[in-house]
VEXDREN-2710 file (C-alpha; in Angstrom, 1 decimal):
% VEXDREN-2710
k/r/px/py/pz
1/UNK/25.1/9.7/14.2
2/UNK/28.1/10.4/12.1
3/UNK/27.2/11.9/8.4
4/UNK/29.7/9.0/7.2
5/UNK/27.4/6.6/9.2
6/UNK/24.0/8.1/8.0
7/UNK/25.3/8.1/4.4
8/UNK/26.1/4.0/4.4
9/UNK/22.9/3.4/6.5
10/UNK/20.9/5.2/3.5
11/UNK/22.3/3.7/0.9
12/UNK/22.0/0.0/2.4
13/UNK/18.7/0.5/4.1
14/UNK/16.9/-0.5/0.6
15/UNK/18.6/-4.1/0.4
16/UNK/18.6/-4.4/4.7
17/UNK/14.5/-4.3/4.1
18/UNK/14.6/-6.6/0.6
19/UNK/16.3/-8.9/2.6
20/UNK/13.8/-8.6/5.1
21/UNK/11.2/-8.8/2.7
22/UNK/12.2/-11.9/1.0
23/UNK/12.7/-14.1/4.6
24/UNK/8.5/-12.8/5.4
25/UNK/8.0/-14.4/2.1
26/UNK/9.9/-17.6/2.7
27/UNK/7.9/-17.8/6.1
28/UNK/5.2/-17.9/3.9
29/UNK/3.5/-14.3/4.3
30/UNK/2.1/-12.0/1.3
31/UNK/3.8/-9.2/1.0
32/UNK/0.1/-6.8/0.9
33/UNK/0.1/-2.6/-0.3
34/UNK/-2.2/-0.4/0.1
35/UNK/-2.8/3.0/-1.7
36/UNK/-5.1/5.7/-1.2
37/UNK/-5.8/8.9/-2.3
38/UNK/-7.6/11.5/-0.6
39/UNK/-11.0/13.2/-2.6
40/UNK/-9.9/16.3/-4.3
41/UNK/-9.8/17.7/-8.0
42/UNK/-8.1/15.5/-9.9
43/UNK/-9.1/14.2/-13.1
44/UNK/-9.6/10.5/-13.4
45/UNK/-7.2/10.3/-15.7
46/UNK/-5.0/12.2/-13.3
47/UNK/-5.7/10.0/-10.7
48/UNK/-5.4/6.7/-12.6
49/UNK/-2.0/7.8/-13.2
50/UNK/-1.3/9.3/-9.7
51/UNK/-2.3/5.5/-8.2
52/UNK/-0.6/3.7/-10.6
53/UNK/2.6/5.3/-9.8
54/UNK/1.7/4.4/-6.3
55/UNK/0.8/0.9/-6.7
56/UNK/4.2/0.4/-9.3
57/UNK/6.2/2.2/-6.2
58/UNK/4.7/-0.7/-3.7
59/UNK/5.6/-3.4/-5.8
60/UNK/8.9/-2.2/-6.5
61/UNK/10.5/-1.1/-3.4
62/UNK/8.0/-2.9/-0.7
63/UNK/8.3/-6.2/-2.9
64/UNK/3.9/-6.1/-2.2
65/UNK/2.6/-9.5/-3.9
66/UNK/-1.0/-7.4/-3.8
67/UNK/-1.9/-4.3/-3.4
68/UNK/-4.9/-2.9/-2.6
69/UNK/-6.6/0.7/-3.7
70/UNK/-9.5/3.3/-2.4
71/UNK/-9.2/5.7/-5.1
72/UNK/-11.0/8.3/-3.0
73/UNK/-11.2/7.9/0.6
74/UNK/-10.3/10.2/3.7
75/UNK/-7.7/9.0/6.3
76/UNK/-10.5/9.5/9.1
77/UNK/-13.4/8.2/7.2
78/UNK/-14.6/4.4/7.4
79/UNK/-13.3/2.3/4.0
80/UNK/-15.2/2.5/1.5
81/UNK/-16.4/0.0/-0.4
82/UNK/-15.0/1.2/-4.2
83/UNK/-15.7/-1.8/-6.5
84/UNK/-17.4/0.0/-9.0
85/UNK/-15.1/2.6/-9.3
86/UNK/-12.4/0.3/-9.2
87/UNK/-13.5/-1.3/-12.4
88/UNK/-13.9/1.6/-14.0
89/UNK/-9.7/2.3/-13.7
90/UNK/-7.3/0.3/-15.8
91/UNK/-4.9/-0.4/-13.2
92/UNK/-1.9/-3.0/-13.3
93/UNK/-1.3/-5.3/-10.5
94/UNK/-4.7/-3.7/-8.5
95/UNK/-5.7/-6.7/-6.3
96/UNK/-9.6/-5.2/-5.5
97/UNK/-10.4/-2.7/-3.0
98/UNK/-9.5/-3.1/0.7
99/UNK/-13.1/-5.3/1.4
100/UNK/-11.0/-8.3/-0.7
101/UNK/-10.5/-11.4/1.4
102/UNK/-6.7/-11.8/2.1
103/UNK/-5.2/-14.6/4.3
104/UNK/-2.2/-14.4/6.6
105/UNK/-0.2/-11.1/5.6
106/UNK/2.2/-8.8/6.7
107/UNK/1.2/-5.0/5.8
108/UNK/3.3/-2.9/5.2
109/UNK/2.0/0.9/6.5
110/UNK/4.3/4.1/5.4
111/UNK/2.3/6.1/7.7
112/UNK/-0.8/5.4/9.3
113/UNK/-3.1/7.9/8.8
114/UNK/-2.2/6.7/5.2
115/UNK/-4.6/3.5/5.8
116/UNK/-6.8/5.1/8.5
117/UNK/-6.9/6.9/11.9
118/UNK/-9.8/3.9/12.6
119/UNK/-8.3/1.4/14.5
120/UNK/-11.4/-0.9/13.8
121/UNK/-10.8/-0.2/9.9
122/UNK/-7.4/-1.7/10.5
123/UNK/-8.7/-5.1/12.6
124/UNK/-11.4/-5.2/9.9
125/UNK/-9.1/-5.5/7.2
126/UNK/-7.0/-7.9/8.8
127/UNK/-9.1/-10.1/10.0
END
């Protein structure tokens, strides 16, 4: 690919997928995020922040109606169930943890190991 080509590719790609976006929407799918962050030594306030930044990021460039949070979960573990410590962050525009009941969706995954190397976690969550 040409650089001249790359360059007009990247700076149209974001309105290419808005537009996108926008006709799932019209078809009548929600737009559904998901952010995790991996255990490690972050404060909570620290991590608050961290998944906030990630959840405003979703909503902004993926256009996510909901978005969905395990504050501390491995890629390769089973989904947790983090409710309590859900409600223990102040988070903007959190829709629950991933055992929330959602109806027809589309996902959007940037990398999937992001959401989980289970395959079953993914069906379960979809279903």
């Amino acid at each position: 690919m040409k650089e001249k080509d790359r360059a007009y590719n990247l700076a149209n790609y974001q309105k290419s997928y808005e537009c996108y976006i926008d006709k799932l929407k019209t078809d009548d799918f929600e737009i559904i995020g998901y952010a995790r962050k991996s255990p490690g030594e972050l404060s909570n306030d620290e991590r608050e922040a961290n998944l906030q930044n990630m959840i405003n990021c979703l909503r902004e460039r993926s256009l996510a109606e909901l978005i969905y949070v395990s504050p501390q979960c491995l890629a390769d573990c089973d989904m947790p169930n983090v409710v309590e410590e859900l409600e223990k962050m102040e988070l903007n525009y959190c829709a629950g943890s991933t055992q929330t009941n959602i109806k027809k969706v589309c996902l959007v995954i940037v990398d999937y190991a992001g959401l989980s190397t289970n395959p079953d976690d993914i069906r379960t969550l979809v279903k």
